[in-house]
N, CA, C and O atoms as CSV, one atom per row, in Angstrom:
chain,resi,resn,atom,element,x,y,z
A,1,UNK,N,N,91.294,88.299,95.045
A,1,UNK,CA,C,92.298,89.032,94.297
A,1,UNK,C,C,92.075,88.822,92.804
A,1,UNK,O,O,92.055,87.652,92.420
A,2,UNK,N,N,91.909,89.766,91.934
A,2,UNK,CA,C,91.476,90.020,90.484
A,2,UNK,C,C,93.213,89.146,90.046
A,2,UNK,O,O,94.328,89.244,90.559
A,3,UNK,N,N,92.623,88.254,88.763
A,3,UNK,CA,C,93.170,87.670,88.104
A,3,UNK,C,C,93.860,87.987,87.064
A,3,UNK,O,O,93.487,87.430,86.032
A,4,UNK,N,N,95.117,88.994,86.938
A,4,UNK,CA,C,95.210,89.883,86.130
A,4,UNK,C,C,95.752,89.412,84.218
A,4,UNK,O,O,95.677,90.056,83.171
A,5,UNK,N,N,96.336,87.838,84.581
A,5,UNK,CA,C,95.977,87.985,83.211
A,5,UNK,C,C,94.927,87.208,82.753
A,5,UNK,O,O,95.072,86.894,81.572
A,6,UNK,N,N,93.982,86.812,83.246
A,6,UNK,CA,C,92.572,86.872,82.857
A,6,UNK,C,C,92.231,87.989,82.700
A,6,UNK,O,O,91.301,87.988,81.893
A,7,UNK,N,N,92.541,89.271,83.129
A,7,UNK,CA,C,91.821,90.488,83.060
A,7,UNK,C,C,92.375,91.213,81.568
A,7,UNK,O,O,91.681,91.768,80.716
A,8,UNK,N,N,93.925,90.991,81.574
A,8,UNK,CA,C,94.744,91.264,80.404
A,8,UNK,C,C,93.898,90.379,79.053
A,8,UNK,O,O,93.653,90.839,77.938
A,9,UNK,N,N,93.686,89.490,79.388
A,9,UNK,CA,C,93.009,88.260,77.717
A,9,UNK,C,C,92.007,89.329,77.778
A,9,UNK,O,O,92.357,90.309,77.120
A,10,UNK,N,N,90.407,89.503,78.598
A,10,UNK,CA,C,90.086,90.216,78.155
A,10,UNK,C,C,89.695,91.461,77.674
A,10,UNK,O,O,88.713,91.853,77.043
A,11,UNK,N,N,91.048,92.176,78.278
A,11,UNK,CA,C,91.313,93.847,78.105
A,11,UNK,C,C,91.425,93.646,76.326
A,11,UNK,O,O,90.755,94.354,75.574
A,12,UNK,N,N,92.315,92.645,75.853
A,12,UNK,CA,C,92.467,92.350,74.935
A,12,UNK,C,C,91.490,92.294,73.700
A,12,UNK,O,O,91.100,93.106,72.862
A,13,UNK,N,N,91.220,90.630,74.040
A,13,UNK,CA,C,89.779,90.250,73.409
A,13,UNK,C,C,88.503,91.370,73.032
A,13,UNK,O,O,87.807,91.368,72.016
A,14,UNK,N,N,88.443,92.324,74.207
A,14,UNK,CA,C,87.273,93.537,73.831
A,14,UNK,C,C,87.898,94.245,72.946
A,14,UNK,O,O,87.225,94.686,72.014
A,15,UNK,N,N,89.213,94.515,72.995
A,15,UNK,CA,C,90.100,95.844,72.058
A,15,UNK,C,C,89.853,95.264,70.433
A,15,UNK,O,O,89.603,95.983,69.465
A,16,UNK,N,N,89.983,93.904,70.425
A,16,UNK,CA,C,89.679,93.075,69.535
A,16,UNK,C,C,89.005,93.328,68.539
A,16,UNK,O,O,89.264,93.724,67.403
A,17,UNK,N,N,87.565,92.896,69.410
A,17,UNK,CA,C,86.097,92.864,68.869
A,17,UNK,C,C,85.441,94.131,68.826
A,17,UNK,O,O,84.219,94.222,68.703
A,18,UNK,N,N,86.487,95.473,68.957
A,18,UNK,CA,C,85.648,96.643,68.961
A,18,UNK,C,C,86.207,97.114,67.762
A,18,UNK,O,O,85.488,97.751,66.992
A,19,UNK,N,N,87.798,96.818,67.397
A,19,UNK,CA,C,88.715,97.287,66.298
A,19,UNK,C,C,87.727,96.754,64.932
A,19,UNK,O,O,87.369,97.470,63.997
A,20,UNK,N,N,87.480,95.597,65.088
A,20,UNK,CA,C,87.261,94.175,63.646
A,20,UNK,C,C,85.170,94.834,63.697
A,20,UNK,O,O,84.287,94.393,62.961
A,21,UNK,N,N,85.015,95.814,64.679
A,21,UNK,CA,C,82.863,96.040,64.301
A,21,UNK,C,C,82.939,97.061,63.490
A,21,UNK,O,O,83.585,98.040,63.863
A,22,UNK,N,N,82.549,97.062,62.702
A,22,UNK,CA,C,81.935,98.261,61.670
A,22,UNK,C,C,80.721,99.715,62.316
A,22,UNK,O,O,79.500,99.738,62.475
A,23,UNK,N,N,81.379,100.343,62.449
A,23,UNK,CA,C,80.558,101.603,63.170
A,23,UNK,C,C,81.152,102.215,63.936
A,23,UNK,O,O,80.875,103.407,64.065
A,24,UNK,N,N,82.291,101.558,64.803
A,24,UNK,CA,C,83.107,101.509,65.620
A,24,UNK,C,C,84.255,102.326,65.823
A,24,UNK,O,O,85.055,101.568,66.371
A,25,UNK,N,N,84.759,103.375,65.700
A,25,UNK,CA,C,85.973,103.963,66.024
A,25,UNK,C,C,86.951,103.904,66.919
A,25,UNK,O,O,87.434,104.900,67.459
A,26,UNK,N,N,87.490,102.094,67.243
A,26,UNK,CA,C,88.075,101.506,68.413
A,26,UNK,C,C,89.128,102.386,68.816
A,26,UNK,O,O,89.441,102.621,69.983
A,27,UNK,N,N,89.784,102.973,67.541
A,27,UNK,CA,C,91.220,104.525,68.259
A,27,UNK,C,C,90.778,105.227,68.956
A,27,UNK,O,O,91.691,105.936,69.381
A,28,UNK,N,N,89.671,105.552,69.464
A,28,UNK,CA,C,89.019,106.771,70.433
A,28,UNK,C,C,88.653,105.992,71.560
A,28,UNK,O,O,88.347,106.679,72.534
A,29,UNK,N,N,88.576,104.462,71.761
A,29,UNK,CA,C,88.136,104.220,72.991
A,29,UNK,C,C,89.536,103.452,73.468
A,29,UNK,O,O,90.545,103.131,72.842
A,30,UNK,N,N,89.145,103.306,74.837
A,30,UNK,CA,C,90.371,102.686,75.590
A,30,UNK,C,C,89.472,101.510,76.275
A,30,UNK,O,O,88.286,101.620,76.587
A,31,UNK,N,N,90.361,100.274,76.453
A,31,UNK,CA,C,89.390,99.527,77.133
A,31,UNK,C,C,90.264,98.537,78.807
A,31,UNK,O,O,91.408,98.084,78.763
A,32,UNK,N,N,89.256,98.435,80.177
A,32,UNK,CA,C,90.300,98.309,80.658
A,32,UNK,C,C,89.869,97.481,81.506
A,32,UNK,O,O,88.897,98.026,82.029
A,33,UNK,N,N,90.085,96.079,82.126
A,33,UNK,CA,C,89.286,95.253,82.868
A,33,UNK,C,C,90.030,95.227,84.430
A,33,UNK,O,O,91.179,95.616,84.641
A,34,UNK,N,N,89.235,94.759,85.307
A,34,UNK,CA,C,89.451,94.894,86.692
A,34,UNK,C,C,88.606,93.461,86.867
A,34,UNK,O,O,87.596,93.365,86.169
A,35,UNK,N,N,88.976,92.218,87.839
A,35,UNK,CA,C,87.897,91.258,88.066
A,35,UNK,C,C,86.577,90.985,87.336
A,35,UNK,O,O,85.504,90.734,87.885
A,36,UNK,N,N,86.943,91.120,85.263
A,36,UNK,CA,C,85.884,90.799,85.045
A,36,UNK,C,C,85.043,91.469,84.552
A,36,UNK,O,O,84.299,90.969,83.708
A,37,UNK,N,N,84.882,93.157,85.040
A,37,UNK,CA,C,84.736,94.328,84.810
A,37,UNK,C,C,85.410,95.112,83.561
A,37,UNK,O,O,86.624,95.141,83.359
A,38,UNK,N,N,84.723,95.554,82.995
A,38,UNK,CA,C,85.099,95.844,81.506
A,38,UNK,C,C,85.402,97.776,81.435
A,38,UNK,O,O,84.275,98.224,81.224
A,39,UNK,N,N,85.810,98.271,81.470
A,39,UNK,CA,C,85.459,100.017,81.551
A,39,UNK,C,C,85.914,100.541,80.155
A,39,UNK,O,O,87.091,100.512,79.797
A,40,UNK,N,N,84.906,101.015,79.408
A,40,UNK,CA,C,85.185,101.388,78.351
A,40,UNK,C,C,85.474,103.679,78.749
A,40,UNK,O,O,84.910,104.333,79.626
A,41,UNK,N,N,86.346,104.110,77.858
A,41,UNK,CA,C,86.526,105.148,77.917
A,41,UNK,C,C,86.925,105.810,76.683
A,41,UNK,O,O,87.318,105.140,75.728
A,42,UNK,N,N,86.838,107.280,76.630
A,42,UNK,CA,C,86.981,107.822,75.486
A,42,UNK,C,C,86.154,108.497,74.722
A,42,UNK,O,O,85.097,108.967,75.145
A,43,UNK,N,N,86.657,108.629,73.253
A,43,UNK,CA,C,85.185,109.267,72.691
A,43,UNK,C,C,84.753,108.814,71.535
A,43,UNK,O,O,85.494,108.751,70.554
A,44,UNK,N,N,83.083,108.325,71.516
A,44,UNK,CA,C,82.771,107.940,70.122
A,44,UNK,C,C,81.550,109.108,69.559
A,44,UNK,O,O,80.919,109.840,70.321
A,45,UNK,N,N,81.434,109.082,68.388
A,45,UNK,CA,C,80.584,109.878,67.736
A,45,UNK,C,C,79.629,110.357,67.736
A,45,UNK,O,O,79.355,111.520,67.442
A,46,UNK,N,N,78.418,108.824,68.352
A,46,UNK,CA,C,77.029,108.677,68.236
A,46,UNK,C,C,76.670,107.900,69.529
A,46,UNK,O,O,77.254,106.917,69.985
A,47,UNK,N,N,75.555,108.566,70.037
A,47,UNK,CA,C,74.646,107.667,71.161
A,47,UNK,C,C,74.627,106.372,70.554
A,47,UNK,O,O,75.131,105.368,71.057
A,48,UNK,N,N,73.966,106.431,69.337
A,48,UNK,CA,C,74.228,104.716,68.717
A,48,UNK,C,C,75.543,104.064,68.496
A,48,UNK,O,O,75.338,102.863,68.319
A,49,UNK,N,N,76.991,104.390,68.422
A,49,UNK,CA,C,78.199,103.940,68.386
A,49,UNK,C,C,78.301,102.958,69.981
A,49,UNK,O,O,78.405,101.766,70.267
A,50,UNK,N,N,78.177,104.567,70.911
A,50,UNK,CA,C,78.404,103.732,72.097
A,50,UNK,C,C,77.697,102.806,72.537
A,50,UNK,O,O,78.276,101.888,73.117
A,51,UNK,N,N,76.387,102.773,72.407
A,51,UNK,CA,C,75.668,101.239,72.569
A,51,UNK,C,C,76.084,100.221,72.300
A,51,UNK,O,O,76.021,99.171,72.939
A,52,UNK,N,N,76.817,100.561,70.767
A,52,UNK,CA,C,77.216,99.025,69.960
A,52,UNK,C,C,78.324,99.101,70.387
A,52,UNK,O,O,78.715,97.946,70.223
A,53,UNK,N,N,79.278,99.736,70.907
A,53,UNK,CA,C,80.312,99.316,71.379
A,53,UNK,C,C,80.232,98.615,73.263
A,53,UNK,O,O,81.118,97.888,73.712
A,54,UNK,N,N,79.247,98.966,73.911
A,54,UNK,CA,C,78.683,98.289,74.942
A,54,UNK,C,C,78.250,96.802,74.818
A,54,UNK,O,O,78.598,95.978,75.665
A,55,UNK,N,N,77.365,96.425,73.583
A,55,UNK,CA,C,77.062,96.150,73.594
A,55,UNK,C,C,77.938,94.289,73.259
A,55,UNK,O,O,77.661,93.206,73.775
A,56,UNK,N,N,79.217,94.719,71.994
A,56,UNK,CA,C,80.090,94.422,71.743
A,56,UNK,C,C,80.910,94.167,72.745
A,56,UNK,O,O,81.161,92.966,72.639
A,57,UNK,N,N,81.388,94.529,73.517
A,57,UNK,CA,C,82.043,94.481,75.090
A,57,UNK,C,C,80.943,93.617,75.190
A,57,UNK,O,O,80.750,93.038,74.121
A,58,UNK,N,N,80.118,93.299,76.108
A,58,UNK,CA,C,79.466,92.056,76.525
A,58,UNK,C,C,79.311,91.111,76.188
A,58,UNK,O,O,79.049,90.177,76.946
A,59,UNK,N,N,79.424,90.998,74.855
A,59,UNK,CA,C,79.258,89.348,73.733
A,59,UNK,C,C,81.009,88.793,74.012
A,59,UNK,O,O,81.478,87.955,73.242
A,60,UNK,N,N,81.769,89.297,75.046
A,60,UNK,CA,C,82.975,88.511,74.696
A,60,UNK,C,C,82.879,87.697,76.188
A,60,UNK,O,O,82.458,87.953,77.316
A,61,UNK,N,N,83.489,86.633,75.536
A,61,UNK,CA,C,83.494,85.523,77.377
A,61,UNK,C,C,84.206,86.067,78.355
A,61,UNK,O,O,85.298,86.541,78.043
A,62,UNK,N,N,83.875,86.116,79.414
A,62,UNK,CA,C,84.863,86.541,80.129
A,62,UNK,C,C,84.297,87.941,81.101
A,62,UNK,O,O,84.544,88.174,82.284
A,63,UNK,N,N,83.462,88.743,80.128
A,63,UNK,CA,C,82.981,89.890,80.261
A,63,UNK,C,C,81.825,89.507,81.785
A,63,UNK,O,O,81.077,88.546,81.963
A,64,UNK,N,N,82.058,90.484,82.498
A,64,UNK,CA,C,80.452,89.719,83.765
A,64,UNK,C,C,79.751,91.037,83.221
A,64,UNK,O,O,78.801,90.936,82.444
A,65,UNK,N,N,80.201,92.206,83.611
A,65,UNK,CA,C,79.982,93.897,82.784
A,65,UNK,C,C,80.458,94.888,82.189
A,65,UNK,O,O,81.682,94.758,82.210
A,66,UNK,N,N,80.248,95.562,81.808
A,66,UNK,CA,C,80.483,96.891,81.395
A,66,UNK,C,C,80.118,98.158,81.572
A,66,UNK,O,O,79.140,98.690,81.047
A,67,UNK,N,N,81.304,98.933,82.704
A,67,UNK,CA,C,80.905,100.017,82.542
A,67,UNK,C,C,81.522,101.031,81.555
A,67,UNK,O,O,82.656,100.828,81.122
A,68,UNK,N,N,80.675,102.323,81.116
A,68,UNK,CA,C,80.911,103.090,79.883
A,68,UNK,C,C,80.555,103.972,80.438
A,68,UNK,O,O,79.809,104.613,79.698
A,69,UNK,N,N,80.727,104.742,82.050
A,69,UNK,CA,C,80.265,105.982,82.113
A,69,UNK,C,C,81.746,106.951,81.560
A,69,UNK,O,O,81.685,107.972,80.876
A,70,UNK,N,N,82.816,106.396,81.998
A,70,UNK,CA,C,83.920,107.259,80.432
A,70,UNK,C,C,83.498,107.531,79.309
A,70,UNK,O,O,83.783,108.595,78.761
A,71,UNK,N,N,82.738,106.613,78.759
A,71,UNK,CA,C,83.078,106.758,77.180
A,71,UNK,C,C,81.975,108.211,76.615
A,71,UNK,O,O,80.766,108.111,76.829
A,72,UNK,N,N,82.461,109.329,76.000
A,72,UNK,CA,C,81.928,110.188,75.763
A,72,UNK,C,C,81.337,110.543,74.461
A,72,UNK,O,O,82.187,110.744,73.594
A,73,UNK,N,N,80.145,110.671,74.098
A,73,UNK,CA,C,79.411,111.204,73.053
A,73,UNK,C,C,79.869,112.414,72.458
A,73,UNK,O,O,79.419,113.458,72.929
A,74,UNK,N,N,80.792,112.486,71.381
A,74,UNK,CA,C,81.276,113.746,70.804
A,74,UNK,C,C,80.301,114.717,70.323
A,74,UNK,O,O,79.250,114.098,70.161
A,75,UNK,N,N,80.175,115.739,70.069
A,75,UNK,CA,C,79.261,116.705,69.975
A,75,UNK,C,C,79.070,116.483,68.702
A,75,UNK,O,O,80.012,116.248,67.946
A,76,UNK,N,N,77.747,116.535,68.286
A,76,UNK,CA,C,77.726,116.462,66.628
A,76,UNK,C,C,77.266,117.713,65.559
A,76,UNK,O,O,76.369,117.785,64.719
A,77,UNK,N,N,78.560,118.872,66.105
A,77,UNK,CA,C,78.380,119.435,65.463
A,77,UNK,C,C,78.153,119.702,64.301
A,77,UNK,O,O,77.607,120.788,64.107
A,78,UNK,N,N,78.479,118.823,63.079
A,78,UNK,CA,C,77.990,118.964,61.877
A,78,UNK,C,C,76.669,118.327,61.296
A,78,UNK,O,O,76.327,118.344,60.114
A,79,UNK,N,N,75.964,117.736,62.405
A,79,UNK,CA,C,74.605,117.546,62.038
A,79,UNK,C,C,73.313,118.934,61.768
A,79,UNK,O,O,72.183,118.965,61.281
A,80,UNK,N,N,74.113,119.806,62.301
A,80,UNK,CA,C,73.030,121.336,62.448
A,80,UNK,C,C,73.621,122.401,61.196
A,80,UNK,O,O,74.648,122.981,61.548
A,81,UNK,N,N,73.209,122.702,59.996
A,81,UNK,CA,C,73.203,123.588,59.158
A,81,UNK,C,C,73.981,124.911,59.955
A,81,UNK,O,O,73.498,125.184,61.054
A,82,UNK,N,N,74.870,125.555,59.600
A,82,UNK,CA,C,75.268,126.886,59.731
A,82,UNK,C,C,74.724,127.645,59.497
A,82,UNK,O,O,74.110,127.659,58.431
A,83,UNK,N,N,74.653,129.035,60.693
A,83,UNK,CA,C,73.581,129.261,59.758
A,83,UNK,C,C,74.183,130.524,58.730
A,83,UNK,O,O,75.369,130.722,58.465
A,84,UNK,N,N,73.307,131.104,58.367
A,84,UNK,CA,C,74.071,132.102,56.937
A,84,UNK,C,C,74.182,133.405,57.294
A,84,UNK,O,O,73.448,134.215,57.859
A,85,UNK,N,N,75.367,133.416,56.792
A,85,UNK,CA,C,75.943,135.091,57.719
A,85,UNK,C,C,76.468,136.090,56.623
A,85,UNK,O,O,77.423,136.865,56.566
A,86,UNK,N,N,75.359,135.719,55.711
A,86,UNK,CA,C,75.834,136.988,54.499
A,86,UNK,C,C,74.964,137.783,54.875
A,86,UNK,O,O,74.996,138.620,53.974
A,87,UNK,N,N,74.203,138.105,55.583
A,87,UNK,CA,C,73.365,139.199,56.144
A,87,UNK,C,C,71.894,139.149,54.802
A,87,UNK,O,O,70.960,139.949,54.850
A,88,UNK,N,N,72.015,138.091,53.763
A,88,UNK,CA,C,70.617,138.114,53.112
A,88,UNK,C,C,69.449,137.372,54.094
A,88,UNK,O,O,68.278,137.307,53.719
């Protein structure tokens, strides 16, 4: 039987260490533990955000894994030029 406030410290502790990382947009993710099990969800910006926020989730004690198939890669639409619609 999952230990729930062991699971609560580190539902916590990850919400923590994702708020206080630089790159990080911890308001878009949710974080939620089960026996140990970490499930990150939501949406961050960059293929590279969510890594470091994976990755961040695992450096805390407590953590055994992390899954992040929730957590969603926002479209990056403003990386692609518009294109020009003055008809020149």
């Amino acid at each position: 039987m999952p230990d729930k406030a062991a699971d609560a410290w580190v539902t916590t502790k990850v919400k923590s260490e994702l708020a206080t990382t630089k790159g990080i947009s911890a308001s878009d993710i949710s974080v939620d533990t089960s026996d140990d099990l970490v499930t990150l969800s939501g949406n961050v910006s960059t293929a590279k955000e969510k890594l470091h926020a994976i990755r961040v989730a695992k450096r805390v004690k407590g953590v055994k894994s992390v899954n992040a198939s929730g957590l969603t890669v926002a479209a990056e639409s403003n990386s692609m030029p518009s294109p020009d619609k003055s008809g020149h």
